[in-house]
Every structure is written in structure tokens, then in C-alpha cells.
LUMKOL-719104 format. One record per residue: x, z, y of N, C-alpha, C in turn; residue number from 1. Coordinates in steps of 0.2 Angstrom, whole numbers. Example, Ala and Ser with C-alpha at 12.3 -4.5 7.8 and 13.67 -1.06 7.14 Angstrom:
{nu=66, nw=39, nv=-28, cau=62, caw=39, cav=-22, cu=66, cw=39, cv=-16, n=1} .
{nu=64, nw=35, nv=-11, cau=68, caw=36, cav=-5, cu=64, cw=39, cv=0, n=2} .
# end
This chain:
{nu=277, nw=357, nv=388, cau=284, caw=356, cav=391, cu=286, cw=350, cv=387, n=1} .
{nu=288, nw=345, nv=392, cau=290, caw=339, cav=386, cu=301, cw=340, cv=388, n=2} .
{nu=302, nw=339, nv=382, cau=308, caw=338, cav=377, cu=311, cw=329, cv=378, n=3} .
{nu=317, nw=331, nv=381, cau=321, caw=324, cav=380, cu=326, cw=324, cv=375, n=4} .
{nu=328, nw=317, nv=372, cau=332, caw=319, cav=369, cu=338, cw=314, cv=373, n=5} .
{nu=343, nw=314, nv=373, cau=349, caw=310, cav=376, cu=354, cw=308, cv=374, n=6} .
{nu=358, nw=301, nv=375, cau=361, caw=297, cav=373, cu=365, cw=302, cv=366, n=7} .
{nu=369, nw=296, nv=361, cau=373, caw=299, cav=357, cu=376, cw=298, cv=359, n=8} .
{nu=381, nw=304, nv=356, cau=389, caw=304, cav=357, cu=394, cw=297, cv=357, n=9} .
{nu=399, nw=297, nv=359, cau=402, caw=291, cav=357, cu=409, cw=295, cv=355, n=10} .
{nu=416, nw=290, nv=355, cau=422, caw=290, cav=354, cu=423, cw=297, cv=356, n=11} .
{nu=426, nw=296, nv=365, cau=426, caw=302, cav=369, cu=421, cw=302, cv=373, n=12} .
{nu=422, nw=305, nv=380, cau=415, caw=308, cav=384, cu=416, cw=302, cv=390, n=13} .
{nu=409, nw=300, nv=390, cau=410, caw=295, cav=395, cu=405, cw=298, cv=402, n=14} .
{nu=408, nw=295, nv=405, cau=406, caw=296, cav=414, cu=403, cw=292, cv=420, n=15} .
{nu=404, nw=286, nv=413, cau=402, caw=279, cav=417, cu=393, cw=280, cv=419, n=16} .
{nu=391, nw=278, nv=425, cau=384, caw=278, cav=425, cu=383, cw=285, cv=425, n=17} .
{nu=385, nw=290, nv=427, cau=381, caw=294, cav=427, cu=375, cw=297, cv=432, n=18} .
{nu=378, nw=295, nv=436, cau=374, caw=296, cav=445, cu=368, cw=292, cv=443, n=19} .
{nu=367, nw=285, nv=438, cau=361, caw=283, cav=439, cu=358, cw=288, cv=434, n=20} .
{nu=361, nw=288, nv=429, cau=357, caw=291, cav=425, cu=353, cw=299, cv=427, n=21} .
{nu=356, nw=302, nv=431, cau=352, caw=310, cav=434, cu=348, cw=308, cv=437, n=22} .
{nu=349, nw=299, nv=438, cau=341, caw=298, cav=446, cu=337, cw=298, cv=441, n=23} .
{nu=337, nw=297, nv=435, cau=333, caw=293, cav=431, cu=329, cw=297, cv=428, n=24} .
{nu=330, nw=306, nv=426, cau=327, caw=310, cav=421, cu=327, cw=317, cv=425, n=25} .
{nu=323, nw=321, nv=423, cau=325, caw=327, cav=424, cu=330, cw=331, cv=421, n=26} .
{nu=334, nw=336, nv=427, cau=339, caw=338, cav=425, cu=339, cw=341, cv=418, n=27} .
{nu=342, nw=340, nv=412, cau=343, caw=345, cav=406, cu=343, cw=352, cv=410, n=28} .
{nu=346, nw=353, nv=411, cau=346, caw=361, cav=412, cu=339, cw=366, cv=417, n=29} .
{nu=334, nw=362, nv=419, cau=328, caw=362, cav=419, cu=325, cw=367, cv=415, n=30} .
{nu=321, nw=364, nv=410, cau=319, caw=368, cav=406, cu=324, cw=373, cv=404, n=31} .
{nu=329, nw=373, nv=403, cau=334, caw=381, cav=400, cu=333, cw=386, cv=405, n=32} .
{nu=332, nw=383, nv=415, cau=332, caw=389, cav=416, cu=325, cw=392, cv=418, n=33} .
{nu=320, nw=387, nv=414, cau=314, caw=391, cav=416, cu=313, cw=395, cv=409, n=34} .
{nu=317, nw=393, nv=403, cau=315, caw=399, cav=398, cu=317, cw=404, cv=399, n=35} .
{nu=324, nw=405, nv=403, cau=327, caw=410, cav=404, cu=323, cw=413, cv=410, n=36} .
{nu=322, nw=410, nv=414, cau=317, caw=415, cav=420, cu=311, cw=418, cv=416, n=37} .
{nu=307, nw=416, nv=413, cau=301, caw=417, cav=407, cu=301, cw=420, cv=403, n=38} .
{nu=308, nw=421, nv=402, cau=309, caw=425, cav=396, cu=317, cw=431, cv=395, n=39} .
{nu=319, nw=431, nv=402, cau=325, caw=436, cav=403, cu=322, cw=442, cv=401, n=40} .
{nu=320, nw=448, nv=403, cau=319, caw=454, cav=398, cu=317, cw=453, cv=391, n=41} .
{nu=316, nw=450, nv=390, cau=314, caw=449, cav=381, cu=321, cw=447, cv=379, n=42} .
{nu=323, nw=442, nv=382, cau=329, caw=439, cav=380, cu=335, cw=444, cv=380, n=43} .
{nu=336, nw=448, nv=388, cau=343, caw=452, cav=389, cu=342, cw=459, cv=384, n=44} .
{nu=333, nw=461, nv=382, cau=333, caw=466, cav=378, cu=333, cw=466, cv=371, n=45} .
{nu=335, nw=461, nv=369, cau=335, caw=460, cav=360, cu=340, cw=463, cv=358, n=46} .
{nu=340, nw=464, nv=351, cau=347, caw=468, cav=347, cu=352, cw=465, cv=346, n=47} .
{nu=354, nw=463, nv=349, cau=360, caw=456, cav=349, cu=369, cw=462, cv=349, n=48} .
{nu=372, nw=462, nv=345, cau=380, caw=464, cav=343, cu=384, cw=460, cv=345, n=49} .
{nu=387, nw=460, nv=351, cau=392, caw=458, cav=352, cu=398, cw=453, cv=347, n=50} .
{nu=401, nw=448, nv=348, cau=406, caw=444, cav=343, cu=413, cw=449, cv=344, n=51} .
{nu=412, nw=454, nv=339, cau=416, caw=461, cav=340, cu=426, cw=459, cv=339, n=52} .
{nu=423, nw=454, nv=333, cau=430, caw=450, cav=329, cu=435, cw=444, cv=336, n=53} .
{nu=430, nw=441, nv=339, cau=431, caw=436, cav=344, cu=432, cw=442, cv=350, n=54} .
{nu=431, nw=446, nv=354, cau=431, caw=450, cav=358, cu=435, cw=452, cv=357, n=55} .
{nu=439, nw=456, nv=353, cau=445, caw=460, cav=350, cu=453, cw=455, cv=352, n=56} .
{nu=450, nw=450, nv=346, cau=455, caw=444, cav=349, cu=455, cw=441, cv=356, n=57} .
{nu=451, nw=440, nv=360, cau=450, caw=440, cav=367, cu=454, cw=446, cv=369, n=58} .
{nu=454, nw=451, nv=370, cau=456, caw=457, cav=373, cu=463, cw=457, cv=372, n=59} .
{nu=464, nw=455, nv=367, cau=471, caw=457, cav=364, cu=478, cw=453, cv=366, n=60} .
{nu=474, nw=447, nv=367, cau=479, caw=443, cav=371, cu=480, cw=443, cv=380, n=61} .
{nu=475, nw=447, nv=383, cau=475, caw=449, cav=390, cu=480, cw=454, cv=391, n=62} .
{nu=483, nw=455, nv=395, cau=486, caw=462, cav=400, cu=481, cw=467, cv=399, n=63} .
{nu=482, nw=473, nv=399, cau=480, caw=479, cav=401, cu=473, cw=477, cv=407, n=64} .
{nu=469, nw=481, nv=410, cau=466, caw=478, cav=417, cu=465, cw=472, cv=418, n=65} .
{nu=467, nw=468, nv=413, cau=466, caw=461, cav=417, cu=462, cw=459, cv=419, n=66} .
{nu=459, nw=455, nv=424, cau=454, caw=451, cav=429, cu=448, cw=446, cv=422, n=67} .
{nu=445, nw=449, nv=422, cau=440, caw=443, cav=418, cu=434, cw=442, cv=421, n=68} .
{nu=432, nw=435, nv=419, cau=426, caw=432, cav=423, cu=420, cw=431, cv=416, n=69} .
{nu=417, nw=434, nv=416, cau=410, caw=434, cav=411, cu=405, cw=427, cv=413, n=70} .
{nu=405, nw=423, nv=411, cau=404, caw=415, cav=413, cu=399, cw=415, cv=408, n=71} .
{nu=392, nw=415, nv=412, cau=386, caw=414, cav=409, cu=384, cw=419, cv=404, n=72} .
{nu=386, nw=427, nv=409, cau=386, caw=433, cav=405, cu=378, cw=435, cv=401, n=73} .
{nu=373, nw=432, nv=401, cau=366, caw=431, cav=400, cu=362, cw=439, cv=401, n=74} .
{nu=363, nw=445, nv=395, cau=359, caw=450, cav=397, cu=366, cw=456, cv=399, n=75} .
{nu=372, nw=454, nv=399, cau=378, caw=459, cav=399, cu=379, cw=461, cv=395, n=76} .
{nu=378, nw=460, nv=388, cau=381, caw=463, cav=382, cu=388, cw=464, cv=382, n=77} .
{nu=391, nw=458, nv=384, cau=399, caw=455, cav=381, cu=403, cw=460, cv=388, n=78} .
{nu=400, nw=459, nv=394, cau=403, caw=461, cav=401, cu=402, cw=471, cv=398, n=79} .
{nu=398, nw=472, nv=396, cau=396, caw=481, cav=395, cu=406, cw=482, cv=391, n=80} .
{nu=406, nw=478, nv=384, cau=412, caw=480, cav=381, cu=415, cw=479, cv=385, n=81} .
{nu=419, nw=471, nv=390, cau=426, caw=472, cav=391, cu=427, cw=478, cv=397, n=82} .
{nu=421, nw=480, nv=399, cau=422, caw=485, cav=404, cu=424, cw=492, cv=400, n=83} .
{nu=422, nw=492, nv=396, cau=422, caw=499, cav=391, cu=430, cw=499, cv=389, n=84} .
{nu=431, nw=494, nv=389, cau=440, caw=493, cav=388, cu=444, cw=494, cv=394, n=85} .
{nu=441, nw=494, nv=398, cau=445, caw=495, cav=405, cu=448, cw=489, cv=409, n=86} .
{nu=443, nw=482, nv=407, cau=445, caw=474, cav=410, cu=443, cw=476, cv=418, n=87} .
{nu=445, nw=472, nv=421, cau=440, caw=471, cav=428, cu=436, cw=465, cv=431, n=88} .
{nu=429, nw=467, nv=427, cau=423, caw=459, cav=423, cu=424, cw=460, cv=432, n=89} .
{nu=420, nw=453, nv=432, cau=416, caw=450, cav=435, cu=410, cw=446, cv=430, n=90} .
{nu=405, nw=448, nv=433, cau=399, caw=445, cav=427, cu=395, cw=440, cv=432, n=91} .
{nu=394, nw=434, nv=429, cau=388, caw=428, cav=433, cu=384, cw=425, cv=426, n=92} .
{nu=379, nw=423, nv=432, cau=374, caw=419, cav=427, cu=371, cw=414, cv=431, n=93} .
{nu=368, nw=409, nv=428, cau=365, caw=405, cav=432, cu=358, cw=404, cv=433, n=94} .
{nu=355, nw=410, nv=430, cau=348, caw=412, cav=430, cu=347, cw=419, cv=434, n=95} .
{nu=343, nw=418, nv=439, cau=343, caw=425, cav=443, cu=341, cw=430, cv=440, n=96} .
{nu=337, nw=430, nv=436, cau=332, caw=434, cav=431, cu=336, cw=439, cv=428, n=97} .
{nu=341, nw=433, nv=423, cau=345, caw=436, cav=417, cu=351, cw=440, cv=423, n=98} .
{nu=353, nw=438, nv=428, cau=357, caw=441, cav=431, cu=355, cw=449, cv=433, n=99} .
{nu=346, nw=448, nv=434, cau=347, caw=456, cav=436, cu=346, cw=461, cv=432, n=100} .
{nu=345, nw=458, nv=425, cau=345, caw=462, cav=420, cu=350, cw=465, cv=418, n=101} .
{nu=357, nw=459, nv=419, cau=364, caw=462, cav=417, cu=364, cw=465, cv=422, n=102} .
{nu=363, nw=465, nv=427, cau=364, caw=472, cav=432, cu=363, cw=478, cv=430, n=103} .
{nu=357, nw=480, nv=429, cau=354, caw=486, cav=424, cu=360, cw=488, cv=418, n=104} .
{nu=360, nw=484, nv=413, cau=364, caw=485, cav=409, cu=372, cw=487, cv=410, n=105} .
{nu=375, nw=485, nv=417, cau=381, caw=484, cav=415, cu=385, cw=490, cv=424, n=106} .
{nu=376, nw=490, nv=428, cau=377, caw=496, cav=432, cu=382, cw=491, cv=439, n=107} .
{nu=382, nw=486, nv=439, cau=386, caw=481, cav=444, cu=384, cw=475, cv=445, n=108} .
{nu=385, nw=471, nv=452, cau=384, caw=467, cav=455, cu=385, cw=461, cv=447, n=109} .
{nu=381, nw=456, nv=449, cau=381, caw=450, cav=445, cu=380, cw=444, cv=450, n=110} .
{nu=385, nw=440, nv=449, cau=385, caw=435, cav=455, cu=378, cw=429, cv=450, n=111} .
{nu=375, nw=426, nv=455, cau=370, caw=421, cav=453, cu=373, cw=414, cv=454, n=112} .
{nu=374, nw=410, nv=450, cau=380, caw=404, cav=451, cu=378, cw=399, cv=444, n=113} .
{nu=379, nw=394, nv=447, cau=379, caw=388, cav=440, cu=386, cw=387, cv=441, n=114} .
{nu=385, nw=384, nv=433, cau=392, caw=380, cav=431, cu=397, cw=376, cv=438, n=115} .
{nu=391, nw=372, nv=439, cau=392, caw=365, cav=444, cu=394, cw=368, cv=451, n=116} .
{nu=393, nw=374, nv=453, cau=394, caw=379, cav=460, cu=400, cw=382, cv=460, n=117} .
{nu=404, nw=381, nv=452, cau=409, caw=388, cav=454, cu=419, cw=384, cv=457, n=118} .
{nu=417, nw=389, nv=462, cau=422, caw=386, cav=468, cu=430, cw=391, cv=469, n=119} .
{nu=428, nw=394, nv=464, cau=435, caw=399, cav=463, cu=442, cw=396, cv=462, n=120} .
{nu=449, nw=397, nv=465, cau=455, caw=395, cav=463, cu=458, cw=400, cv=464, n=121} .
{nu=463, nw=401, nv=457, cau=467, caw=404, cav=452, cu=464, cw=411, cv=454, n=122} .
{nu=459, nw=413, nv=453, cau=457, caw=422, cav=452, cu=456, cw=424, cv=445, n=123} .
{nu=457, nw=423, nv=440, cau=456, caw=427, cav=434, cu=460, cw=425, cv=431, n=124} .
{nu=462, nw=431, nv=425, cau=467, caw=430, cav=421, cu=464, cw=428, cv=413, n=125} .
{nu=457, nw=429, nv=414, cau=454, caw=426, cav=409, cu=444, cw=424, cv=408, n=126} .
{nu=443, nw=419, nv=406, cau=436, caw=420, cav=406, cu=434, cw=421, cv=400, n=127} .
{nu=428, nw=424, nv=400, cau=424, caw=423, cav=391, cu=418, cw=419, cv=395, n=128} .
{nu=417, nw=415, nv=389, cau=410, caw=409, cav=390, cu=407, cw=409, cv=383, n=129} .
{nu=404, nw=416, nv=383, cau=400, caw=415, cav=375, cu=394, cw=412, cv=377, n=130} .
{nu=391, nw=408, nv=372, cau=387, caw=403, cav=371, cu=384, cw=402, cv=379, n=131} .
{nu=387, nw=398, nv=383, cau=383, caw=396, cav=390, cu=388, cw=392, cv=391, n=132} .
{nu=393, nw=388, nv=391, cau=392, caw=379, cav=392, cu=390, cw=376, cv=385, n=133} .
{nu=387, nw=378, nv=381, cau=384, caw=373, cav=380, cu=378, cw=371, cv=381, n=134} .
{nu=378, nw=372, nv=386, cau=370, caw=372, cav=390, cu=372, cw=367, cv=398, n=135} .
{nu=378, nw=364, nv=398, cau=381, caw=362, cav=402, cu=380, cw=354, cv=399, n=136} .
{nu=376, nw=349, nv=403, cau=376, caw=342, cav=401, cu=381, cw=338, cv=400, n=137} .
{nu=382, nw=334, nv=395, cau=388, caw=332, cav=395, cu=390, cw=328, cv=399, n=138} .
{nu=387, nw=325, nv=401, cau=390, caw=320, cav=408, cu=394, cw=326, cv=412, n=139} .
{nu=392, nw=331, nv=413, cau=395, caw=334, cav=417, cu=400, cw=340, cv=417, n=140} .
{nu=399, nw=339, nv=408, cau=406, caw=347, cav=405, cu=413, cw=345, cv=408, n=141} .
{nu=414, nw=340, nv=408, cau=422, caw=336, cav=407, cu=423, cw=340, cv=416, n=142} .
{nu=420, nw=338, nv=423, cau=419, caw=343, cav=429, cu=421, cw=350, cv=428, n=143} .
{nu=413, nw=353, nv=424, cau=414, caw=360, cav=424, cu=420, cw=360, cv=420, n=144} .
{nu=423, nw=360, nv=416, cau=429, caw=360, cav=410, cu=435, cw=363, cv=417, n=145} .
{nu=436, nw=357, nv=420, cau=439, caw=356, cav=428, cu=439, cw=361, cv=433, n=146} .
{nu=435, nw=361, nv=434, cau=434, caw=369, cav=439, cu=435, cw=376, cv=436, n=147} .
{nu=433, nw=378, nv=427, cau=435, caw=382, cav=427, cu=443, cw=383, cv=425, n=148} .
{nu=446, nw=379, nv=425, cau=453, caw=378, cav=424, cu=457, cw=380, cv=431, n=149} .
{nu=453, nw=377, nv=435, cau=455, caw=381, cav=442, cu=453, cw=386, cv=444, n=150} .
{nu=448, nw=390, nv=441, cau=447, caw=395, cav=442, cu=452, cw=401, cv=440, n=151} .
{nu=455, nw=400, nv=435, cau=459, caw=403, cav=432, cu=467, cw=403, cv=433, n=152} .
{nu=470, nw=410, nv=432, cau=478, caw=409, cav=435, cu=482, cw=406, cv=430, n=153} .
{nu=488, nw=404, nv=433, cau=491, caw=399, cav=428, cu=495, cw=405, cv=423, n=154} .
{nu=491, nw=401, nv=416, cau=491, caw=404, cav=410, cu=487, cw=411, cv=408, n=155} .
{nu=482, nw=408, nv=412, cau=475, caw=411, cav=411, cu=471, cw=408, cv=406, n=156} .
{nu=467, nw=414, nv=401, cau=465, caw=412, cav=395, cu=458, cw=412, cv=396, n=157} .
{nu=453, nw=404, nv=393, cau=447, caw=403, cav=392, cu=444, cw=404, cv=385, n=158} .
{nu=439, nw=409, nv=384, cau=437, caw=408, cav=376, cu=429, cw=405, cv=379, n=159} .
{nu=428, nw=400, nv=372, cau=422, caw=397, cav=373, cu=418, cw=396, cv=369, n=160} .
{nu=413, nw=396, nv=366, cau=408, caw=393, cav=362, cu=403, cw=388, cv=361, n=161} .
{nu=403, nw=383, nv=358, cau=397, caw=380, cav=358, cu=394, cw=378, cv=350, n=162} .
{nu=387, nw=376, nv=350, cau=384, caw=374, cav=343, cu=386, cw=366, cv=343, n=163} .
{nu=388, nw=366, nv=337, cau=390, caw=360, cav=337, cu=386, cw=354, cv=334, n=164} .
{nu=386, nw=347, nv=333, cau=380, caw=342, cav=333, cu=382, cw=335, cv=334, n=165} .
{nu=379, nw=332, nv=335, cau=383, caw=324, cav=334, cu=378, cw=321, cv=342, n=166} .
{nu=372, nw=325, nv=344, cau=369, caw=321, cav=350, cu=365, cw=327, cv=353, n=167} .
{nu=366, nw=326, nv=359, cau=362, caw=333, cav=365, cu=355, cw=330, cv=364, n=168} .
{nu=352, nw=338, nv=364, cau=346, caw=337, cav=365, cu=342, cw=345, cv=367, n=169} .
{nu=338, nw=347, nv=364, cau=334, caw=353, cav=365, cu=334, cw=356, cv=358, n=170} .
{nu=331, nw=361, nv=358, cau=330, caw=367, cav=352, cu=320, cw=367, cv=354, n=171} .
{nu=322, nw=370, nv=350, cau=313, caw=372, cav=348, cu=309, cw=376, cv=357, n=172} .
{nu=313, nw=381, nv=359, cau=311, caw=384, cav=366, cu=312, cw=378, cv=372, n=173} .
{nu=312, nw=372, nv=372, cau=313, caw=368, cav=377, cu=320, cw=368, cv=380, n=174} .
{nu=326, nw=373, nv=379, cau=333, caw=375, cav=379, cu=338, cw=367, cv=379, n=175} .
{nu=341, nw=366, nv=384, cau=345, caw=358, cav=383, cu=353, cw=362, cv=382, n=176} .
{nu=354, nw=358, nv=374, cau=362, caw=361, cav=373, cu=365, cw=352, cv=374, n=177} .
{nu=372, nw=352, nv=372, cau=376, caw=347, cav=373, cu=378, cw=346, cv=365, n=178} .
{nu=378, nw=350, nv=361, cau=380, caw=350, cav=353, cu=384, cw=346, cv=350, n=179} .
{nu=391, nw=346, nv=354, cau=396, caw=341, cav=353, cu=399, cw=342, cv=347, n=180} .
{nu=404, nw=338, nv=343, cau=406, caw=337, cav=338, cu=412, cw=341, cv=340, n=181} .
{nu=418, nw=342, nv=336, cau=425, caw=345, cav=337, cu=428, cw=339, cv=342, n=182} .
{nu=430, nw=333, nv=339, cau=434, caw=329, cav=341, cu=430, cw=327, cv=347, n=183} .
{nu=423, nw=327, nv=350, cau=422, caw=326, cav=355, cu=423, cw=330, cv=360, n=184} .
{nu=421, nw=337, nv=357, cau=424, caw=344, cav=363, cu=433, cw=341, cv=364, n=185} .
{nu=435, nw=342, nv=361, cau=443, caw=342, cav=361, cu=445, cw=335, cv=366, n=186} .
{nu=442, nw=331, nv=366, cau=444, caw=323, cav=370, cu=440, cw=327, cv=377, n=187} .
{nu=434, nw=330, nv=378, cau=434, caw=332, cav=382, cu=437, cw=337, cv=385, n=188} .
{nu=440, nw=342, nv=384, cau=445, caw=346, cav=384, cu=453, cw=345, cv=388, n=189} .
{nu=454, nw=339, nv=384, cau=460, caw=336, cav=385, cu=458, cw=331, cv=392, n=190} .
{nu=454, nw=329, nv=393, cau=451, caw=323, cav=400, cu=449, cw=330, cv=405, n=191} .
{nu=450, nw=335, nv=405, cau=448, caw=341, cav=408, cu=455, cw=345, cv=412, n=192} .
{nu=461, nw=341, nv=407, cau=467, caw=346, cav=409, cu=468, cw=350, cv=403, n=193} .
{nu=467, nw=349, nv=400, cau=468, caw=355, cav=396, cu=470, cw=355, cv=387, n=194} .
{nu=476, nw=355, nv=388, cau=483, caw=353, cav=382, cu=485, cw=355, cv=377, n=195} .
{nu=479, nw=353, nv=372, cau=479, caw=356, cav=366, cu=474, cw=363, cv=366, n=196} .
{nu=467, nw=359, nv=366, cau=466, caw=367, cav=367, cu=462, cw=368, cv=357, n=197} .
{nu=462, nw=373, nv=354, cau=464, caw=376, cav=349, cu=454, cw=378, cv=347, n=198} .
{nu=453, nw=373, nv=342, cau=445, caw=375, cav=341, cu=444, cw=375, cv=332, n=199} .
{nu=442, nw=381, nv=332, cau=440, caw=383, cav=324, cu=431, cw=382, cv=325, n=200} .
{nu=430, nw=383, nv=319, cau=422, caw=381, cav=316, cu=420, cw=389, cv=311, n=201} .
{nu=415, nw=387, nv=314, cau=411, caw=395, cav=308, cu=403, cw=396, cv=308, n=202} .
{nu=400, nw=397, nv=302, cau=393, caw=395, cav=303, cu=391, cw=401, cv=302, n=203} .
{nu=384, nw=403, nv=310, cau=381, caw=408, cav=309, cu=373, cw=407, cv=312, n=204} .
{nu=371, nw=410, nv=316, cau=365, caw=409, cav=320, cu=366, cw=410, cv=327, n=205} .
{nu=358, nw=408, nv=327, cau=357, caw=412, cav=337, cu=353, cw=414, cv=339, n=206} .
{nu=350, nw=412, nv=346, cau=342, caw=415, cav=347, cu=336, cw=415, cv=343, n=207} .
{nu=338, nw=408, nv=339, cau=333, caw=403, cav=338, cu=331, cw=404, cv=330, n=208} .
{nu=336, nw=409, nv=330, cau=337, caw=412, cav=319, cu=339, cw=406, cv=316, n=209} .
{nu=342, nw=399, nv=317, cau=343, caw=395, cav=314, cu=349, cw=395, cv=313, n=210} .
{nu=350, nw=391, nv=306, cau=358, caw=391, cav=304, cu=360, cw=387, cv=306, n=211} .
{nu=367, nw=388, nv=311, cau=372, caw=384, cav=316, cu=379, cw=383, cv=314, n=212} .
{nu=380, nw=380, nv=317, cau=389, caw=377, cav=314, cu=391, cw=378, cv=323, n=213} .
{nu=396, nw=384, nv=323, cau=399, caw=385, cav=330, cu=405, cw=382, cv=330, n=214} .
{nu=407, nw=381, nv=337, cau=413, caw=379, cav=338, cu=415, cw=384, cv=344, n=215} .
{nu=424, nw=386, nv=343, cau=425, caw=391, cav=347, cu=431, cw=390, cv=347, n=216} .
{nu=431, nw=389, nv=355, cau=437, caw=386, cav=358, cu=442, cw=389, cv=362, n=217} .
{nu=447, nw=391, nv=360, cau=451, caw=394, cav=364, cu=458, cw=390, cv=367, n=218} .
{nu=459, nw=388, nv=377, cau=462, caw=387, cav=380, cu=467, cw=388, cv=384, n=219} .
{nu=473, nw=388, nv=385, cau=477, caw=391, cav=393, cu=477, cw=386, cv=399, n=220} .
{nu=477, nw=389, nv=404, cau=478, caw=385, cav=409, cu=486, cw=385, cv=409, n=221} .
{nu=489, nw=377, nv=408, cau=497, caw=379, cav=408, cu=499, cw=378, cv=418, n=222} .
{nu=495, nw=375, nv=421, cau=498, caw=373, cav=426, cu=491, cw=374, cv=433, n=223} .
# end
């Protein structure tokens, strides 16, 4: 499986040239989704604990029943809790694989969708996006950033996660992350719509066993 690596980061997220540059390479998210198609049951059945602390704080801030969108819900873990809380998930993925496993797990429909597809306006009162845009190329986050702001009703809340990193590229399973810096997420953020959105750091792991520097990003849509 051959591995790209691509441009370094700049100041903020630039956009310039990008249409040439997809003619020019295979899409990053290519290889992510044939790892995930190769490897969805191994992957949706690992021992994986919920971010109990982040979910908590998630929940807390929502209404009773609120409307939640699980945005790149992988095996259903996070979508089994908010249900057990009494949310009304919506769960997707952009791997059909991983989608029918969260089905299994979570007993209900999984929409199959990518990032770049989602065409929702103001339906959720909130979304959780545990680690799945950062699997979103960065030429393209600043878009998705955009659409799911629309997705969401006004003063609907996004929780987000990504590994953070000075330049996109791959991990060891052939996996294309965007691994942006704080100040880079945040100019993209802000070029996205979105005013002042609120990101703390925390070092733990992921699939990959490696020690990570997370970024996790909490948004409202004000308008």
C-alpha cells in the first residue's frame, strides 16, 4: 500500500489550488476507507471505553432528549451511551462496513455518508465527532467545518476531536489524518463560521497504541 505524505501546514488553511491538486494524487481518504472496509469487525469489536469524562460534559450541556448526530460513529460505542441516556442518536459513518456493525451494536439504522455528502439543515441539537474528522483532508475540513454548522440548529453544540501534528499524512495502517496544530484548527474553525470555538489539549492514545497529543474542540452554532 503506498503512503503519501502532504503539504505542511501553513499560517492558516489555505484553499488556493485545490481542485488541481485532487487531480494530481489519490484521494487521502482512500486508503482509510479500505482499512476500515478490511478491518470493520476487528475494529468495531475491540475493547474500546468510551471518553466517559467528554460524553458526560457532552450530555450535560444538551436538553433532556435532544436530537444528536453521531458523525463518524465507527463501531457504535459513543451512539450505544447517548442512547442509554435517552438522546435521539442518529448514527453515520462513512464506511459501509463499520456502519453495519454499528447497527448490530446499537439495534438501529446507521446512515452511510461521508463528511463531503452531508446535506442536512438545522436538524440537530448537537453532534459528537469522536475522532473522525480528523480523517477529513485538509483542503477540505474548512467545507465540512461549514456544512456541519448547518447541520446543526442554531445554538447547536459540536464536540470534536483530532490528533494533533504540524503536517497531514498517514499512521502506520495506511490511515490519512490531517494532524493539525491548535492555532491551525482554530483559523480553520473561524474561516468555517464558527466564533470562538473553545479547544483544550490532552495526551493519550488510539488504535494505533501510540502516544498522541489530542485536540478537542468544543463549538455552537451562533446563527
Amino acid at each position: 500500500m503506498t503512503k503519501r505524505i502532504f503539504a505542511a501546514q501553513g499560517n492558516r488553511p489555505s484553499h488556493a489550488g485545490a481542485n488541481a491538486q485532487k487531480a494530481s494524487m489519490t484521494k487521502p481518504d482512500d486508503d482509510t476507507l479500505a482499512f476500515y472496509r478490511d478491518n470493520a469487525a476487528t475494529y468495531a469489536a475491540r475493547e474500546r471505553k468510551p471518553p466517559a469524562t467528554r460524553l458526560a460534559a457532552f450530555m450535560a450541556r444538551l436538553a433532556p432528549g435532544a436530537s444528536v448526530l453521531d458523525l463518524g460513529c465507527g463501531g457504535g460505542h459513543d451512539s450505544l451511551v447517548l442512547l442509554d441516556h435517552g438522546f435521539d442518536v442518529s448514527a453515520c459513518d462513512g464506511s459501509a462496513e463499520l456502519a453495519r456493525e454499528a447497527e448490530v451494536r446499537i439495534g438501529r439504522k446507521v446512515e452511510v455518508i461521508t463528511f463531503q455528502e452531508i446535506v442536512w439543515e438545522g436538524r440537530f441539537d448537537g453532534i459528537w465527532a469522536e475522532a473522525s474528522l480528523l480523517h477529513v483532508p485538509r483542503t477540505e475540513l474548512a467545507d465540512v467545518l461549514t456544512r456541519i454548522r448547518r447541520t446543526l440548529k442554531p445554538g447547536g453544540l459540536l464536540q470534536a476531536s483530532f490528533k494533533a501534528g504540524e503536517t497531514e499524512g498517514h499512521d502506520r495502517f495506511g490511515r490519512y489524518f490531517n494532524y493539525p496544530s491548535a492555532d491551525w484548527l482554530r483559523a480553520c474553525f473561524e474561516d468555517a463560521g464558527w466564533p470562538e470555538p473553545d479547544i483544550s489539549e490532552a495526551d493519550g492514545s488510539g488504535y494505533d497504541g501510540e502516544p498522541t497529543r489530542w485536540l478537542h474542540v468544543s463549538a455552537r452554532r451562533t446563527a
